[in-house]
Rosetta silent file (secondary structure, phi, psi, omega in degrees, C-alpha in Angstrom):
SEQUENCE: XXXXXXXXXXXXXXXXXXXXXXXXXXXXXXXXXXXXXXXXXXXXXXXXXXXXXXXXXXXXXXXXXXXXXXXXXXXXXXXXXXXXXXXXXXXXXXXXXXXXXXXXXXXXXXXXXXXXXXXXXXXXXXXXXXXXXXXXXXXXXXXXXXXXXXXXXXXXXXXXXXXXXXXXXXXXXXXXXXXXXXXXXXXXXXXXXXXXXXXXXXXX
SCORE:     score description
SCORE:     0.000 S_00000001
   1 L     0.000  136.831 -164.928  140.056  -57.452   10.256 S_00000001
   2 L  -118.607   85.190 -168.016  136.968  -58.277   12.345 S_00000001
   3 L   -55.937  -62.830 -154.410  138.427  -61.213   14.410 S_00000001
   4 E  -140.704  156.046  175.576  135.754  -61.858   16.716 S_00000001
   5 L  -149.401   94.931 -178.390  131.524  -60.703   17.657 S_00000001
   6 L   -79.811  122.306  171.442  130.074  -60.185   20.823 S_00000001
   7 E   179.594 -163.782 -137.907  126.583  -58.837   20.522 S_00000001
   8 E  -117.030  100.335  170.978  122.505  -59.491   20.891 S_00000001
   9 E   -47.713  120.138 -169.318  121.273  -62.338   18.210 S_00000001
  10 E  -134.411   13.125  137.908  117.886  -60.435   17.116 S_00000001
  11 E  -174.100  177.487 -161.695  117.336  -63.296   14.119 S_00000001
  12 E  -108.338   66.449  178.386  117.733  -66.517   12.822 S_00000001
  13 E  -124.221  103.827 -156.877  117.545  -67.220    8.831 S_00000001
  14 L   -54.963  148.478  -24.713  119.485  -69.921    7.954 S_00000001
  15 L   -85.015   63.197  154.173  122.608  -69.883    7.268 S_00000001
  16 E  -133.549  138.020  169.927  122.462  -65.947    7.863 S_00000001
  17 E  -109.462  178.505  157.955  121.967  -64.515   11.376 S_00000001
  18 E  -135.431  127.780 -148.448  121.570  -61.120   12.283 S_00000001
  19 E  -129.240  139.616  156.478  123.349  -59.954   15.716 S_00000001
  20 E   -75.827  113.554  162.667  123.147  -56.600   17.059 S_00000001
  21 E  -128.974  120.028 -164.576  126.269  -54.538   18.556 S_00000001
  22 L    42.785   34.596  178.534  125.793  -51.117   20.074 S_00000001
  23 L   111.673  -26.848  171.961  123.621  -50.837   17.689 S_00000001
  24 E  -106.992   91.751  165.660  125.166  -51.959   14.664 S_00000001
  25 E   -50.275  121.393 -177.829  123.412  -54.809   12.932 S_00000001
  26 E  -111.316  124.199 -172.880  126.079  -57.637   11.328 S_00000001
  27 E  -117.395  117.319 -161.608  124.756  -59.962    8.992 S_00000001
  28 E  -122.898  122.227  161.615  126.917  -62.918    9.411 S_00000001
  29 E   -79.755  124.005  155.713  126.865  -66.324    7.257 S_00000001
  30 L  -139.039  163.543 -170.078  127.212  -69.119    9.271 S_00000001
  31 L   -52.588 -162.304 -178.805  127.858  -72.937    8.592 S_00000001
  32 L   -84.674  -76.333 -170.790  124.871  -75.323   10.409 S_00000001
  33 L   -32.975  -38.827  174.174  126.938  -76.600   13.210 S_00000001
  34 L   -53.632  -29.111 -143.798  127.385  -72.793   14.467 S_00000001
  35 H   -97.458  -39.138  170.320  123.590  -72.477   13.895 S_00000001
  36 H   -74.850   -2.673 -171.327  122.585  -75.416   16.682 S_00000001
  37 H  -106.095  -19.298 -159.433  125.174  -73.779   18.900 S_00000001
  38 L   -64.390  175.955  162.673  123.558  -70.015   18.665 S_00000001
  39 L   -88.677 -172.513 -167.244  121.295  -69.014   22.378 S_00000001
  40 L   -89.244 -173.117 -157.605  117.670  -68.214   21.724 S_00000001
  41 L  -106.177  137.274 -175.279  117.146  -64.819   19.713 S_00000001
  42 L   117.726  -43.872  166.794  117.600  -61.579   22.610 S_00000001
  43 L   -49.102 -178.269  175.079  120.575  -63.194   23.706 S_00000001
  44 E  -109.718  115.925  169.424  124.344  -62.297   24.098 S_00000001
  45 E  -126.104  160.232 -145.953  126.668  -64.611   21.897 S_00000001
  46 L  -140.242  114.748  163.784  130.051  -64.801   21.253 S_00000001
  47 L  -135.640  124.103  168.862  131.356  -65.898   17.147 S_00000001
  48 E   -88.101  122.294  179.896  134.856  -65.916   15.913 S_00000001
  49 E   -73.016  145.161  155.965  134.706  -64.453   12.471 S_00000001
  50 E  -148.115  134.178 -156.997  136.352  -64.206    9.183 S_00000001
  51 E  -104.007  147.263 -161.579  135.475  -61.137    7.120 S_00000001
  52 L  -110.332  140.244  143.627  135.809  -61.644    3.180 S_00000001
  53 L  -124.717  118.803 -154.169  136.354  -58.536    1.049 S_00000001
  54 L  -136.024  149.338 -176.760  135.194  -58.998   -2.817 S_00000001
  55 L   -69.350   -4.233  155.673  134.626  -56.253   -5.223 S_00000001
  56 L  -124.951  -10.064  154.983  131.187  -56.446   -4.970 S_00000001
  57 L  -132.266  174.705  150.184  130.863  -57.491   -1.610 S_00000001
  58 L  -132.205  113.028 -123.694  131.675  -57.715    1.642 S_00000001
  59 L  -131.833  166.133  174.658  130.631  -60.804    3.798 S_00000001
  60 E  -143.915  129.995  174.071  131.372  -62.017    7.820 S_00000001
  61 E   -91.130  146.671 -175.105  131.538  -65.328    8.241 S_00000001
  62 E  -171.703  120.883 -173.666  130.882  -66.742   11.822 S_00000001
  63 E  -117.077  136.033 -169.519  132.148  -69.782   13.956 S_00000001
  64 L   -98.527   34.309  162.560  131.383  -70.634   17.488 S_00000001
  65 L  -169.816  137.751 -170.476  134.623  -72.107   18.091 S_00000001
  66 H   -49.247  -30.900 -178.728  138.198  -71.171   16.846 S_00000001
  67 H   -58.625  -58.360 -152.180  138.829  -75.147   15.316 S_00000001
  68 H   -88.745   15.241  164.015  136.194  -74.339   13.011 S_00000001
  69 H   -93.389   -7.471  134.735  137.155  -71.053   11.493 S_00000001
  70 H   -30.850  -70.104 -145.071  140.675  -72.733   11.132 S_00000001
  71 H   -71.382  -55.656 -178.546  139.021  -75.371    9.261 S_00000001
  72 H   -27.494  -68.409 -171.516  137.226  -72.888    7.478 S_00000001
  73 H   -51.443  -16.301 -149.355  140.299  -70.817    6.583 S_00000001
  74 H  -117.384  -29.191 -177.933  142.141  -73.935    5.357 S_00000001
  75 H   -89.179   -4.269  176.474  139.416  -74.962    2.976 S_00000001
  76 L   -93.700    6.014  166.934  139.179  -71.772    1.156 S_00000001
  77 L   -84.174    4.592 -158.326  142.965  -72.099   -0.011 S_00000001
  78 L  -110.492  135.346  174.084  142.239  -75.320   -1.796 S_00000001
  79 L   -52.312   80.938  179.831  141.954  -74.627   -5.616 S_00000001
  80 L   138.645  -19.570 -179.470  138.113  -74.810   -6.282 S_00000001
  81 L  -124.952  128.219  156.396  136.513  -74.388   -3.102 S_00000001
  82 L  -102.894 -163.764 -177.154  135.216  -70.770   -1.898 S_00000001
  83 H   -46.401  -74.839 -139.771  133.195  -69.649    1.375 S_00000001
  84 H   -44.377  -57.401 -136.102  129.638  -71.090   -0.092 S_00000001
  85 H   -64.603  -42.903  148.017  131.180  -74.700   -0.718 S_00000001
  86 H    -3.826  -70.652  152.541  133.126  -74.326    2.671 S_00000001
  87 H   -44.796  -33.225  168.824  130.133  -73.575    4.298 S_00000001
  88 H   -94.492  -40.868  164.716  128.315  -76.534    3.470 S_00000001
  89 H   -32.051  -85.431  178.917  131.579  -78.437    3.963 S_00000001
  90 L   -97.007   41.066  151.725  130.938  -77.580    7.731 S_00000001
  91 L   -94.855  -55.488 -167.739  126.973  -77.459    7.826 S_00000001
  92 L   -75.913   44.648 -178.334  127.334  -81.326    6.872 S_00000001
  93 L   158.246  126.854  178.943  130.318  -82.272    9.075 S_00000001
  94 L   -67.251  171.698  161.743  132.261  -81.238   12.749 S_00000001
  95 L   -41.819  -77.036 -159.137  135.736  -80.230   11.885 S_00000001
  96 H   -49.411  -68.849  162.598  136.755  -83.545   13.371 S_00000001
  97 H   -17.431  -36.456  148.346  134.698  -85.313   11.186 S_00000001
  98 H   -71.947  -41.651 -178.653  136.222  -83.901    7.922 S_00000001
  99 H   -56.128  -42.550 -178.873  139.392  -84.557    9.258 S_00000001
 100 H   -91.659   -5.579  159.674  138.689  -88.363    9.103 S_00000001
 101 H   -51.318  -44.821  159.060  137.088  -87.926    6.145 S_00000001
 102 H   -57.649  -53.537 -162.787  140.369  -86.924    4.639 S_00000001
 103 H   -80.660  -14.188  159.303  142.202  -88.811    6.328 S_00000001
 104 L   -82.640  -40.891 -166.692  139.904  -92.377    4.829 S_00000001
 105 L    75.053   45.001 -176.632  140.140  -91.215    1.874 S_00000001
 106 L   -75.982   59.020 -161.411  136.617  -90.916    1.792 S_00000001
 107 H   -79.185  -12.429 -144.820  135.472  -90.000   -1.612 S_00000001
 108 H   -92.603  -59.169  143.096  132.221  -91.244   -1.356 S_00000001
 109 H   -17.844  -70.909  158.767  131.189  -88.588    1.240 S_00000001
 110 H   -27.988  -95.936  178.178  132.957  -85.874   -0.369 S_00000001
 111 H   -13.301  -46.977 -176.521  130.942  -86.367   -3.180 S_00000001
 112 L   -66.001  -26.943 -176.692  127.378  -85.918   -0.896 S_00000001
 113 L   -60.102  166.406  171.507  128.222  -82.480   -0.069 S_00000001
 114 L   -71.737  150.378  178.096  126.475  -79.517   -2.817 S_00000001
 115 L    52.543  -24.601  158.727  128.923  -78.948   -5.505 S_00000001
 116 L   -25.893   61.847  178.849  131.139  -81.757   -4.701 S_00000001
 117 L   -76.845  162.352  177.257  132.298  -83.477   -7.715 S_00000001
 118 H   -50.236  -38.950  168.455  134.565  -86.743   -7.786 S_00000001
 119 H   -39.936  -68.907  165.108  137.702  -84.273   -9.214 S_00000001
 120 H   -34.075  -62.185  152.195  137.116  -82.135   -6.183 S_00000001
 121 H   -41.845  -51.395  171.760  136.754  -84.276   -3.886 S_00000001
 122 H   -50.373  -39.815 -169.196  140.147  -85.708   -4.865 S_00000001
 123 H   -69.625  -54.910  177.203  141.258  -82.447   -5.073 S_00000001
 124 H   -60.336  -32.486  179.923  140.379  -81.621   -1.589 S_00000001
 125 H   -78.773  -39.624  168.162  141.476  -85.052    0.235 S_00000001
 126 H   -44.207  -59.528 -136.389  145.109  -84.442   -1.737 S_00000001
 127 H  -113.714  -18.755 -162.612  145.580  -81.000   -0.811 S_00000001
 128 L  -114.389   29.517 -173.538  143.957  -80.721    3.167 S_00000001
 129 L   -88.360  -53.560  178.001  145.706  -84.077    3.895 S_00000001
 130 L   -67.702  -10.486  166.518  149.096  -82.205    4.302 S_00000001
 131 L  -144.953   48.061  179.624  147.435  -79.598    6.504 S_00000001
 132 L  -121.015   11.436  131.568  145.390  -81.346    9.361 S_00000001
 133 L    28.403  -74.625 -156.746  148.399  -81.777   11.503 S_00000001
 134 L   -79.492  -32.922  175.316  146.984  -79.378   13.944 S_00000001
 135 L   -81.285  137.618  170.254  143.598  -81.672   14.238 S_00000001
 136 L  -130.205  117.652 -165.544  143.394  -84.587   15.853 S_00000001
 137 L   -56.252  152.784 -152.173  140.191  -86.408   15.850 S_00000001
 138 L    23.032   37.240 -167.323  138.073  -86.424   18.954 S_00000001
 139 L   -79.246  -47.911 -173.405  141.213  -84.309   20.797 S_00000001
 140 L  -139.710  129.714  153.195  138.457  -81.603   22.136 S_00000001
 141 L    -6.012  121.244  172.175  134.635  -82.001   22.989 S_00000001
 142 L   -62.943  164.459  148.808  132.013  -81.004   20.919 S_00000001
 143 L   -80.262  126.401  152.469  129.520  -77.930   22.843 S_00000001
 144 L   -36.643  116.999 -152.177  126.475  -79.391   23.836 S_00000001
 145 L   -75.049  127.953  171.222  123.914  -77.647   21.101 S_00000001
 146 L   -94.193  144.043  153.727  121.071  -75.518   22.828 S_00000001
 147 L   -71.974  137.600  175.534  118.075  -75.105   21.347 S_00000001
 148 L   -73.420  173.308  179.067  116.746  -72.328   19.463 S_00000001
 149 L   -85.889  147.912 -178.437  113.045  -70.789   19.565 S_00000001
 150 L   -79.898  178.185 -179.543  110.981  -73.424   17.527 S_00000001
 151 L   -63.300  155.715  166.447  109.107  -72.491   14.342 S_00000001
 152 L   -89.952    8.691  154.829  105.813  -71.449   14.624 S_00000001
 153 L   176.741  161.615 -166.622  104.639  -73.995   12.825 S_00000001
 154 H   -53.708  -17.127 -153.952  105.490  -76.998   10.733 S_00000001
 155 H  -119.617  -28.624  138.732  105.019  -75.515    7.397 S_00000001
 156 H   -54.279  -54.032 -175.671  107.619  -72.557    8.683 S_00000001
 157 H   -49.915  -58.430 -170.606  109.873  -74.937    9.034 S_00000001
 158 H   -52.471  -61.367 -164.666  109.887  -76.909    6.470 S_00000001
 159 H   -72.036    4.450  169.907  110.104  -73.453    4.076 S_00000001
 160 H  -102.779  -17.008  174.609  112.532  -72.025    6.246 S_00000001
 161 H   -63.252  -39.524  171.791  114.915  -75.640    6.082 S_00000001
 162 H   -90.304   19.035  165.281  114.617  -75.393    2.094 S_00000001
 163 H   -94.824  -48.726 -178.481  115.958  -71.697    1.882 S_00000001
 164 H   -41.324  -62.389 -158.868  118.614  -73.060    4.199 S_00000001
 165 H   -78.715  -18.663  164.677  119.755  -76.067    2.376 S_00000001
 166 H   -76.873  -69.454  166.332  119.351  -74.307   -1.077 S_00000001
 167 H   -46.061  -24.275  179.504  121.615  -71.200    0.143 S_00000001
 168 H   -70.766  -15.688 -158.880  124.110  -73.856    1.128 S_00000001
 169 L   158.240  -57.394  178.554  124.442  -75.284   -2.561 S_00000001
 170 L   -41.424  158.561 -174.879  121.469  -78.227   -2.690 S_00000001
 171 L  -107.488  130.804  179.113  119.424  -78.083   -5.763 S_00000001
 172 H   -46.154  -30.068 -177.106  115.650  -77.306   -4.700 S_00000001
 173 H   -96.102  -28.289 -176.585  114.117  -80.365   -5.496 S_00000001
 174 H   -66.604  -28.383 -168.709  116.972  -82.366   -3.682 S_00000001
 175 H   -88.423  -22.995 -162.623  116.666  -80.083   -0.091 S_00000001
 176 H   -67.377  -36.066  175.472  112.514  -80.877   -0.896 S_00000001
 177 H   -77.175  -44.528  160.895  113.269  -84.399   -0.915 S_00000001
 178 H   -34.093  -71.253 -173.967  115.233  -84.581    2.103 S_00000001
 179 H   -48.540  -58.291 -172.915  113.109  -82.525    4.014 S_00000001
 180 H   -27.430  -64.253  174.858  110.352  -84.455    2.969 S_00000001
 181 H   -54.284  -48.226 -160.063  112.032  -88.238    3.920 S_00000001
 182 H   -67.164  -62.321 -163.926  112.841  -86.329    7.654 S_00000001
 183 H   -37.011  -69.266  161.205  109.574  -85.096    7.922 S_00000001
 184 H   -28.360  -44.465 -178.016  107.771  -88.644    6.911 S_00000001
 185 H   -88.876  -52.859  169.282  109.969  -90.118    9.714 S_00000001
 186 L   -90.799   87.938  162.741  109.614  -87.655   12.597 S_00000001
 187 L   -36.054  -67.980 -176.376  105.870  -86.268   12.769 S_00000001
 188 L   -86.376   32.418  167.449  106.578  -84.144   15.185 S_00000001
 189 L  -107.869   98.024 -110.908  108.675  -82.132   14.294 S_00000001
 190 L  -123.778   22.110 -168.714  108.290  -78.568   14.240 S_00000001
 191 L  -117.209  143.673  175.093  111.603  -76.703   14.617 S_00000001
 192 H  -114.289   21.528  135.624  113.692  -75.901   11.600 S_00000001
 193 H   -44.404  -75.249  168.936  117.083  -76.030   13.145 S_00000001
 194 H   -36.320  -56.317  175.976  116.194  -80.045   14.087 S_00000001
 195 H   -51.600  -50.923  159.278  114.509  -80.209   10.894 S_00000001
 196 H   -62.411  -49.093 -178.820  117.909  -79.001    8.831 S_00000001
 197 H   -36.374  -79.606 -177.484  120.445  -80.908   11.196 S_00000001
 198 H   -36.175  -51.391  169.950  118.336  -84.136   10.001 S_00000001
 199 H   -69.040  -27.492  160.160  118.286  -83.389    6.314 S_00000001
 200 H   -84.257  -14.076  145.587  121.576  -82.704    6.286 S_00000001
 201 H   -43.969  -86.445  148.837  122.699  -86.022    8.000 S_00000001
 202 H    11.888  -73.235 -172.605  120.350  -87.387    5.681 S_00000001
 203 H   -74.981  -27.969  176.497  122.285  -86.028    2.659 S_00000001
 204 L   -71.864    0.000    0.000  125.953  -87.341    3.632 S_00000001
């Protein structure tokens, strides 16, 4: 089991990073919130992990704090949801933030994530009601998000924000429109971290 991964971030392609150790490249899916948290690419970062083994694959998963590979772990036992929809679960939402989500009874939400149908939703607010216990909303601090290096130009961005939101789940013309709306409002922006964060905001 590959608990935890100290090593050299050497890229950025949303939601997959790629982090060097000794030498040994890891290609680790991680949710957004992780992704606004990474150092700039050459650095040394620290992700607690959870490694998947599937008969055709094998995947690493990667959280920059222990609540949210909990949270993680707790949403792939619910009947219906795997890693992807997981993933998107906490691109679009802090830990804490699902927790009161749940805890409203907050179908409406639910429902905005990719793949989220009303059944599901139901399904999920039923079943992760009985095991958010351990969370208590706004109990511990978010980390103050560093910035990443920005795109090299707006039209990077943009196409690297719709492979992102389209690996989480979004339907291509739906991440286009987002992007689009963000875009329209904020000229300048030219980073496609900032640029997903917003479009995903956007979308809840």
């Amino acid at each position: 089991m590959i608990g935890q991964i100290r090593g050299i971030l050497i890229e950025k392609k949303p939601p997959e990073i790629l982090v060097d150790v000794s030498g040994i490249i890891y290609e680790i899916q991680v949710p957004m919130n992780t992704l606004y948290q990474l150092p700039e690419i050459g650095q040394e970062l620290l992700l607690h992990t959870h490694f998947v083994v599937r008969e055709d694959a094998q995947l690493l998963y990667g959280f920059y704090d222990s609540k949210n590979k909990a949270m993680f772990r707790a949403l792939i036992r619910v009947n219906g949801v795997g890693p992807k929809m997981a993933l998107a679960i906490l691109s679009g939402m802090e830990a804490d933030e699902f927790v009161r989500t749940v805890r409203n009874n907050d179908i409406t939400t639910m429902v905005n994530m990719p793949g989220i149908g009303k059944k599901t939703a139901e399904r999920l607010i039923v079943e992760m009601r009985d095991r958010l216990s351990e969370w208590e909303a706004g109990d511990a601090a978010t980390p103050t998000a560093r910035t990443g290096s920005p795109a090299s130009s707006r039209n990077s961005a943009t196409r690297d924000a719709e492979t992102a939101l389209v690996s989480l789940g979004y339907k291509p013309q739906q991440a286009a429109r987002s992007i689009a709306q963000v875009l329209n409002d904020n000229v300048d922006i030219k980073d496609s971290e900032e640029l997903i964060r917003l479009a995903l905001k956007g979308m809840v």
